[in-house]
C-alpha positions as CSV (number, residue, x, y, z in Angstrom):
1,X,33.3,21.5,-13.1
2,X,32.9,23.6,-10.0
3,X,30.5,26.8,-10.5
4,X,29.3,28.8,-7.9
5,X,25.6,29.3,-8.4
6,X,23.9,32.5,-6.6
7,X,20.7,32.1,-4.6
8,X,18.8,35.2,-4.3
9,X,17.9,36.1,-1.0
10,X,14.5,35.1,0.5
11,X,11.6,37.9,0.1
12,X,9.4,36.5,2.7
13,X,5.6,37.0,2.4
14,X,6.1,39.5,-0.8
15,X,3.4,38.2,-3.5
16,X,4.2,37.5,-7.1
17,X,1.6,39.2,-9.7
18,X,-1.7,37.4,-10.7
19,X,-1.7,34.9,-13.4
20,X,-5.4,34.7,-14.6
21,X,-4.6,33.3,-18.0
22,X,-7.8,31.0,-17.7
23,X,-11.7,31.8,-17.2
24,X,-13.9,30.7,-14.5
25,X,-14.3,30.4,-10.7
26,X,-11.9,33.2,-9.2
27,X,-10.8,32.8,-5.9
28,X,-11.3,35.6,-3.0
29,X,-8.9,37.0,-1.8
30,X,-10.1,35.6,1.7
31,X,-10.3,31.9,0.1
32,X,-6.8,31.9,-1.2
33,X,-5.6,33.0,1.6
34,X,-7.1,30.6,3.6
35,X,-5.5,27.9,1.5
36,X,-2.4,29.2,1.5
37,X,-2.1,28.7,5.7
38,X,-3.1,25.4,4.7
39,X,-0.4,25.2,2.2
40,X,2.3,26.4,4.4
41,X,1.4,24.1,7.1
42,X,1.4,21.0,5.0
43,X,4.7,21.8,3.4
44,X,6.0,22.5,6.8
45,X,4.5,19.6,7.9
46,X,6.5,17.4,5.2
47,X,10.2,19.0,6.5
48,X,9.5,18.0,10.2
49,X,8.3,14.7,9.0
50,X,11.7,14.0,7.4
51,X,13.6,15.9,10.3
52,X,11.9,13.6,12.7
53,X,12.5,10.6,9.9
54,X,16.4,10.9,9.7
55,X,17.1,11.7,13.3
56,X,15.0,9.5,15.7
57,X,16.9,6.8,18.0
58,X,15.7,4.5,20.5
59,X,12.9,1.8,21.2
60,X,10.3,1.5,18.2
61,X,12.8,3.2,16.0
62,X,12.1,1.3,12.7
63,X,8.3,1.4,13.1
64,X,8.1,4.8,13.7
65,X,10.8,5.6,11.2
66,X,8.6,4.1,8.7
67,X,5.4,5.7,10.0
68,X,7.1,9.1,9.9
69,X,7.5,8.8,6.1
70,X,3.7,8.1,5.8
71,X,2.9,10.7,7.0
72,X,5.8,13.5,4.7
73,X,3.9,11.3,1.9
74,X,0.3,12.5,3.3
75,X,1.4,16.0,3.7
76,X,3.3,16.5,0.0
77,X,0.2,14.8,-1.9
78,X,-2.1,16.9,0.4
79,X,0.1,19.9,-0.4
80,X,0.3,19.2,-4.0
81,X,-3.5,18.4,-4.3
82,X,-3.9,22.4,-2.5
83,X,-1.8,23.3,-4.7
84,X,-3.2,22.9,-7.7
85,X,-6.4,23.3,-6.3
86,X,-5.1,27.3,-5.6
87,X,-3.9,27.4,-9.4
88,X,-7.2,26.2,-10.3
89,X,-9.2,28.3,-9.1
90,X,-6.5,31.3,-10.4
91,X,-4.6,31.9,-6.7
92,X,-0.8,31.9,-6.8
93,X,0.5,29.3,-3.9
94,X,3.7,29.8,-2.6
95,X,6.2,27.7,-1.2
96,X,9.2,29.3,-0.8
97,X,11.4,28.2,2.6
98,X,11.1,32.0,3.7
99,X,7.2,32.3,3.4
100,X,6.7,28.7,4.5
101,X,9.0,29.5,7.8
102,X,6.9,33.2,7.9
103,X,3.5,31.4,7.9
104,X,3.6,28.2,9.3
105,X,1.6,27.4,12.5
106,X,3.8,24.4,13.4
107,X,6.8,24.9,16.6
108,X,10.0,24.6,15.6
109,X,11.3,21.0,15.8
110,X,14.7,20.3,17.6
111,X,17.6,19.7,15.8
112,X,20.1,16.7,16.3
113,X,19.4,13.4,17.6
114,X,15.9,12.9,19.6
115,X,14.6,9.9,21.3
116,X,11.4,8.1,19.5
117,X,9.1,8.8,22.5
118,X,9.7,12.7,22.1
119,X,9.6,12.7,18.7
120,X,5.7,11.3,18.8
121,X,4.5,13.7,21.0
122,X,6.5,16.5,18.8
123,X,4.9,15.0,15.7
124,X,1.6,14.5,16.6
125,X,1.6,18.1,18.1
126,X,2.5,19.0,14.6
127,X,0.5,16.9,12.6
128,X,-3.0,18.0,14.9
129,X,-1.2,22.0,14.2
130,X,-2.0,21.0,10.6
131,X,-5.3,19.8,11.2
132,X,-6.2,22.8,13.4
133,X,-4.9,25.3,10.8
134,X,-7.6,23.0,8.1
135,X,-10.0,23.5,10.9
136,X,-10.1,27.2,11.7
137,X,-10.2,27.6,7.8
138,X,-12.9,25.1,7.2
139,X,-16.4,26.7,7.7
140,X,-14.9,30.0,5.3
141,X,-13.4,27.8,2.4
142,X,-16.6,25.5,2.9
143,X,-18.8,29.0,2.4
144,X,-16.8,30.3,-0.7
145,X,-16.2,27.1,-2.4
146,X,-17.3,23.3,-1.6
147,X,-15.1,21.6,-3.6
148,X,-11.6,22.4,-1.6
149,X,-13.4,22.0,1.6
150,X,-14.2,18.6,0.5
151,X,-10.3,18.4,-0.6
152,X,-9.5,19.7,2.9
153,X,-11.8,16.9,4.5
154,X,-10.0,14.4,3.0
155,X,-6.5,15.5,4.1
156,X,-7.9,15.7,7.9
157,X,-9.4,12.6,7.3
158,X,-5.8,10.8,6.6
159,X,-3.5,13.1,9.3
160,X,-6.0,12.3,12.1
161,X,-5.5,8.7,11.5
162,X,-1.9,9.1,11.0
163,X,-1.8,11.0,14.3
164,X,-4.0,8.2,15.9
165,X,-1.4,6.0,14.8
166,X,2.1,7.7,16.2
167,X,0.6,8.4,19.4
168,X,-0.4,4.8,20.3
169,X,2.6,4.2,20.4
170,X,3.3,5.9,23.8
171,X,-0.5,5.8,25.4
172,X,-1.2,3.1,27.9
173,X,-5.3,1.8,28.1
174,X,-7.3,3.6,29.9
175,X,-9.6,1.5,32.6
C-alpha cells in the first residue's frame, strides 16, 4: 500500500509552550538557552559525522570510517544526555532539522564524495565547533547550575580526544 504522508513545513526557531508538569529546579531562560546551542550543535554534529561516514574515499578509509562512527555515537549519547538534562530541569529541547540547521555553529559539510584527508580537517573543525559552542557556554551554565556543567565536561572531555584522534591521522612530529 502506497499512501502519501504530508510533512508539515518546518517552523524554524518558533518555540512550543512550557511543559512544567513537575516541581523543582526551573531552568532560566538564559540556562536553557544555553543548552539548547549545545543541543543543536551535537545533533548537528551527529549528521556530519554520518555524512562524513558514508562518503569518505581514499588512504585510511576503513579506520577513519570506523572512527567517524565513534564519534555520531559521542555526539547522540551527548545529545540525548542534554537532552533530558533540559527536560529535567523543565526546558523544552528541540531538534527539529529546521532549528538544528537555524542554530547550529558547525559549516556546512560538502556533499558527494570527499577524500579522507579533507574529511579530518572538516571533521575536526567540526567536532572543536562543538566543543567551542560547550565552551562559550560553560562559565554561565556552570553559574546557574553545576550539575549540566559537569554533564558538559564530560562530553568535551570525550570530543577532544576523539578530535585528538582524527587529526593524527594527517599531522607529522614535530622536532
Amino acid at each position: 500500500m502506497n499512501e502519501s504522508v504530508t510533512v508539515p513545513e518546518p517552523s524554524g526557531a518558533a518555540t512550543t509552550r512550557p511543559e512544567n508538569a513537575e516541581s523543582g529546579f526551573l531552568a532560566s531562560d538564559a540556562l536553557a538557552k544555553n543548552l539548547q546551542a549545545v543541543l543543536a550543535d551535537l545533533t548537528a554534529l551527529q549528521l556530519v559525522g554520518k555524512q562524513a561516514h558514508w562518503n569518505i574515499v581514499g588512504p585510511n578509509f576503513r579506520d577513519l570510517h570506523l572512527n567517524l562512527d565513534e564519534v555520531v555515537d559521542i555526539a547522540r549519547a551527548s545529545g540525548d544526555d542534554v537532552a533530558e538534562r533540559m527536560r529535567a530541569l523543565h526546558a523544552t529541547p528541540d531538534g527539529r532539522p529546521a532549528v538544528v540547521a537555524e542554530q547550529s555553529s558547525l559549516a556546512e559539510f560538502p556533499e558527494g564524495e570527499i577524500l579522507t584527508h579533507d574529511a579530518i580537517d572538516l571533521m575536526t573543525a567540526a567536532i572543536e565547533a562543538t566543543v567551542g559552542t560547550m565552551r562559550s557556554v560553560h562559565d554561565e551554565v556552570d553559574e546557574a547550575d553545576p550539575t549540566s556543567a559537569d554533564i558538559l565536561h564530560g562530553i568535551i572531555e570525550k570530543l577532544e580526544q576523539q578530535a585528538w584522534f582524527i587529526s593524527a591521522e594527517t599531522r607529522t612530529p614535530q622536532r
